[in-house]
C-alpha positions, 0 to 999 in steps of 0.5 A: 500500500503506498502511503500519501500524505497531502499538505494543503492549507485548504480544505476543498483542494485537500478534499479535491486531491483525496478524492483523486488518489483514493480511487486509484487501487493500492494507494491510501491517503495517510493523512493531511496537513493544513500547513507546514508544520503540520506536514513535518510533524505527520510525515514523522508520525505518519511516514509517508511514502510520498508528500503532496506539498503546496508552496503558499501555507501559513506558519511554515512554508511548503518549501521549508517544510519539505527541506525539513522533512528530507533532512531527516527522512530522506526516503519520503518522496516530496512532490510540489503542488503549486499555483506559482511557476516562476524560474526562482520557486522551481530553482528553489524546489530542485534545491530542497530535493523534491521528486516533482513538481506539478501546476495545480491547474494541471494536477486533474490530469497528471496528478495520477501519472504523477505519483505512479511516476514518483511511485516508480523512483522516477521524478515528474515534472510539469511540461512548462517546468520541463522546458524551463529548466532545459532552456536553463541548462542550454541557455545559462544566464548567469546572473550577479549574486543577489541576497536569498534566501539561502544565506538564512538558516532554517530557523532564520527562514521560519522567524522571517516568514512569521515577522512577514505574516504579521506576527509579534516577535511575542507570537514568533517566540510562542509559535517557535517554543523560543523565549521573547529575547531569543526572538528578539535576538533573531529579528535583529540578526536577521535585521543586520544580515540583510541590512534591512530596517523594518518589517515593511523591508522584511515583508518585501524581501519574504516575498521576492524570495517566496518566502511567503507569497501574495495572492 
């Protein structure tokens, strides 16, 4: 029986999505998350043999989740369920270890290929992704280094994408089980390290870097 876990932060695309895979003989929902945190904590009591993660949840983001996932449980296949294709969010997506990728406005047709792919130790990749990254690779355009968010670390990226959902460093202490000084200590590094000045400046630099992501 192959084991899924679905990580959505919305209900009916939850729904939607179990409905589709149930059908299929052999396979068998294991259990959802309504966002990132949830994701990391069932894939640990759960373990799943694949994760459908969405990109855009609050609290942890599909992306953090994942590479949260994959450092202790490297055998769990992640596959990305997204809206947003831009180059940046699938080079993030490559770079946290996922198995596939796949536009939601394509999962009605190719979400079954796409798990019997990952089913197989094959990876799957939306076609307009495809060709994204092959154009990447005949074409490189190599570009001047930039602040992203791979100079943060872990704990860094989940302080910052918090602060950009409007919680108080006192709410980001309690939601991270941290005590309010060592927030605070983690606001200000991350304050000093992007030379950034307030909120507003850690808002926008969460969402250029997909940190978090705007509807």
């Amino acid at each position: 029986m192959l084991r899924i876990l679905i990580a959505d932060d919305h209900d009916l695309a939850r729904k939607g999505i179990r409905c589709l895979l149930e059908d299929h003989p052999g396979w068998e929902v294991c259990g959802e998350a309504k966002d990132g945190r949830e994701a990391v904590e069932f894939s640990s009591q759960l373990k799943p043999n694949i994760v459908l993660m969405d990109i855009a949840m609050p609290g942890l983001n599909g992306l953090d989740a994942a590479r949260q996932i994959l450092a202790t449980q490297p055998q769990i296949s992640v596959l990305i369920l997204t809206m947003h294709d831009s180059e940046q969010v699938v080079r993030e997506v490559l770079a946290v270890g996922a198995r596939g990728f796949l536009l939601k406005s394509d999962s009605g047709r190719e979400l079954v290929s796409a798990v019997e792919a990952l089913q197989q130790h094959r990876t799957f990749f939306t076609s307009r992704v495809t060709q994204m990254v092959l154009d990447g690779y005949l074409h490189p355009n190599p570009k001047p280094d930039q602040p992203c968010r791979r100079i943060l670390t872990p704990r860094e990226r989940e302080v910052i994408q918090l602060l950009a959902e409007g919680k108080t460093t006192k709410e980001v202490a309690a939601t991270l089980h941290l005590s309010v000084k060592t927030a605070e200590t983690h606001r200000t590094n991350l304050m000093r390290k992007l030379n950034l000045h307030s909120v507003a400046d850690l808002t926008l630099y969460a969402v250029r870097n997909s940190i978090v992501h705007v509807y």
